[in-house]
Backbone as JSON, one array per atom type, in Angstrom:
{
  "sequence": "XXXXXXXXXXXXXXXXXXXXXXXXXXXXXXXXXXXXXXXXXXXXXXXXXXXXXXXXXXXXXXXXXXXXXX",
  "N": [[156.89, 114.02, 345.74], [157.81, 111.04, 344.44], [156.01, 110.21, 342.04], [155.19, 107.97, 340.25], [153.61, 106.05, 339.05], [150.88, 106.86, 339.2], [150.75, 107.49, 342.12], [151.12, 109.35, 344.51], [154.33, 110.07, 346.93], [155.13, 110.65, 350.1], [157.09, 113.14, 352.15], [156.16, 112.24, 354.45], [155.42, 109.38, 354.47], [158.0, 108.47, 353.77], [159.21, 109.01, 355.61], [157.76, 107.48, 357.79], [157.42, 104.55, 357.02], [160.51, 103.95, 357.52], [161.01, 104.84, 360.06], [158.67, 102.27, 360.96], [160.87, 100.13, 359.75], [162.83, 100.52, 361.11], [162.1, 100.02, 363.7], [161.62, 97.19, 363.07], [163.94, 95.95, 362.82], [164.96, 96.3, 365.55], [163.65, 94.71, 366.83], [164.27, 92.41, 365.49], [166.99, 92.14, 366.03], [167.48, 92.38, 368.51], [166.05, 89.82, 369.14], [167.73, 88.09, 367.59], [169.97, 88.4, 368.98], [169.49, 87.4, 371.74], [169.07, 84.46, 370.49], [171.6, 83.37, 369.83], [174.23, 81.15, 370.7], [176.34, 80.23, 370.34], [178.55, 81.66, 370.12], [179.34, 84.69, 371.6], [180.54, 86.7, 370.78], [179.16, 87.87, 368.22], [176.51, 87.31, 369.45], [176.82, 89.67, 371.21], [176.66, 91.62, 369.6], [174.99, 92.32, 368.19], [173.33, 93.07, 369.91], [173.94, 94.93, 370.76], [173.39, 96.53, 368.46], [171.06, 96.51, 367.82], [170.39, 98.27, 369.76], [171.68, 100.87, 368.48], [169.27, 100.86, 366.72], [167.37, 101.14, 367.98], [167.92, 103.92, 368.73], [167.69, 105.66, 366.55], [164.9, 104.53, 365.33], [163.54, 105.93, 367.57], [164.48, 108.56, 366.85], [163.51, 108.83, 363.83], [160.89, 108.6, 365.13], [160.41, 110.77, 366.14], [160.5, 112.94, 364.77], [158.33, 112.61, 362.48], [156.47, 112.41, 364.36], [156.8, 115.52, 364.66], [155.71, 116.07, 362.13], [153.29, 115.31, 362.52], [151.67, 116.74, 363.86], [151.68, 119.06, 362.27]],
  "CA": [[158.16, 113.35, 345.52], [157.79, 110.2, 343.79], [154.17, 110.14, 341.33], [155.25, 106.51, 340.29], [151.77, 105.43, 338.85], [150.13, 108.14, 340.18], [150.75, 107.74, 343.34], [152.81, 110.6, 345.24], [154.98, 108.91, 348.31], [155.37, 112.1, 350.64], [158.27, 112.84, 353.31], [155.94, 111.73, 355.76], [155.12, 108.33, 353.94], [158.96, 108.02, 353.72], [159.76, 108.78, 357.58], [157.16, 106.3, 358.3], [158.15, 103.44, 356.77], [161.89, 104.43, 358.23], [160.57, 104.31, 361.46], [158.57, 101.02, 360.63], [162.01, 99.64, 359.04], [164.36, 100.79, 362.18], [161.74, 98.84, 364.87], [161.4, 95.57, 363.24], [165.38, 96.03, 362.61], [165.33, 96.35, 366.76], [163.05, 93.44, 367.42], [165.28, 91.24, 364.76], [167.96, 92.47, 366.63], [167.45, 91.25, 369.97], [166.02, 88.18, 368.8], [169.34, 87.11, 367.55], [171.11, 88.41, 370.2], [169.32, 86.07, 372.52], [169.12, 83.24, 370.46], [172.74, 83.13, 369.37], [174.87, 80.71, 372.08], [177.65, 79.23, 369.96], [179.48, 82.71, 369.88], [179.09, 85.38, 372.59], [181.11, 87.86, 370.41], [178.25, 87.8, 367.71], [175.39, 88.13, 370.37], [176.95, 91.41, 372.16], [177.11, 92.55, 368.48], [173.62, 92.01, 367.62], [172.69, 93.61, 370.9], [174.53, 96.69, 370.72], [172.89, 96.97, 367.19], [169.73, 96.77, 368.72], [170.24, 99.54, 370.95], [172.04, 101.53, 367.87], [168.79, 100.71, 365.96], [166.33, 101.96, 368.62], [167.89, 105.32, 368.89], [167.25, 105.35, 365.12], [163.75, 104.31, 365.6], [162.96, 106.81, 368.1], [164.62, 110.08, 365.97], [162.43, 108.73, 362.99], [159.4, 108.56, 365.71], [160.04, 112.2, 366.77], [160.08, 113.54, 363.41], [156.74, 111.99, 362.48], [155.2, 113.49, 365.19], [156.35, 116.5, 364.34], [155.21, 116.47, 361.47], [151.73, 114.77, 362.67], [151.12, 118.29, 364.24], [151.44, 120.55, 361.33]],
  "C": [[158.09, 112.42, 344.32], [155.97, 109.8, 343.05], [154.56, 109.69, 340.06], [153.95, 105.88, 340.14], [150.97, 105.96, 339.25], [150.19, 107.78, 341.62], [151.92, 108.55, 343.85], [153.04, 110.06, 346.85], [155.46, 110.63, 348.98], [156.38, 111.93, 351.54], [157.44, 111.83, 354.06], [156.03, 110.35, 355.89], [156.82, 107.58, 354.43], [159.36, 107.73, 355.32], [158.78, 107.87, 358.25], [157.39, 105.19, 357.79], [159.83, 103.37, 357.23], [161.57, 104.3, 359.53], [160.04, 102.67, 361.37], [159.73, 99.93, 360.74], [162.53, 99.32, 360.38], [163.25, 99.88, 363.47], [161.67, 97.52, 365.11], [162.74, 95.42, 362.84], [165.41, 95.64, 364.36], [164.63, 94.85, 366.97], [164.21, 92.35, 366.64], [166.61, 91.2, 365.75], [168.42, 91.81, 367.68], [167.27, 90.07, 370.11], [167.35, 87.36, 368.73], [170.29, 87.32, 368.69], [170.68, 87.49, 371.88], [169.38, 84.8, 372.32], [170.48, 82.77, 370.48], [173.59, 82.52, 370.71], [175.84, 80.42, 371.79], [178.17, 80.68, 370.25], [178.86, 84.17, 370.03], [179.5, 87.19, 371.57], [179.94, 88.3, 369.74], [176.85, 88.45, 368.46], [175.43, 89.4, 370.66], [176.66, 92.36, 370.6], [175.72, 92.84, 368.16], [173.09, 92.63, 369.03], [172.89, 95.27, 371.16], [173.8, 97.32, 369.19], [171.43, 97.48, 367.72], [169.06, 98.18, 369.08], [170.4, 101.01, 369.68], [170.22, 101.74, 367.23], [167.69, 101.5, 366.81], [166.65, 103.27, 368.74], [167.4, 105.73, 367.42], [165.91, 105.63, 364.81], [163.12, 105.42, 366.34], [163.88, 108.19, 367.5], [163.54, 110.23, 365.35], [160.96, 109.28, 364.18], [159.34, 109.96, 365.43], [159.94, 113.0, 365.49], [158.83, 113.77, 362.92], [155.68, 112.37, 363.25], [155.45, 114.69, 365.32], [155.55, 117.21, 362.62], [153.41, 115.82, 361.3], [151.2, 116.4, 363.21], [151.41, 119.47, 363.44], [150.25, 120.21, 360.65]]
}
């Protein structure tokens, strides 16, 4: 793909950092949606993201492991 200083960044490279990305997206996620107290609307929003973000997270996973077994 990308051989950017010689280094070549491969799908897999990419769908792993994408996975990476989309879990500490979920942990941020929830965080705020617990800390947040002034405004309930905000929280649910940041919680439902969360959830959006883990399905996300686990596509990327399943990808990755299919392509850990070729």
């Amino acid at each position: 793909m990308n051989d950017k200083h010689g280094i070549k960044i491969t799908t897999r490279d990419r769908l792993l950092r994408a996975w990476e990305n989309s879990t500490e997206l979920v942990r941020d996620f929830e965080c705020y949606s617990q800390e947040i107290k002034d405004d309930e609307k905000v929280a649910k929003i940041f919680a439902e993201y969360a959830k959006d973000e883990g399905i996300h997270a686990s596509k990327f996973l399943e990808i990755l492991n299919d392509y850990e077994e070729k």
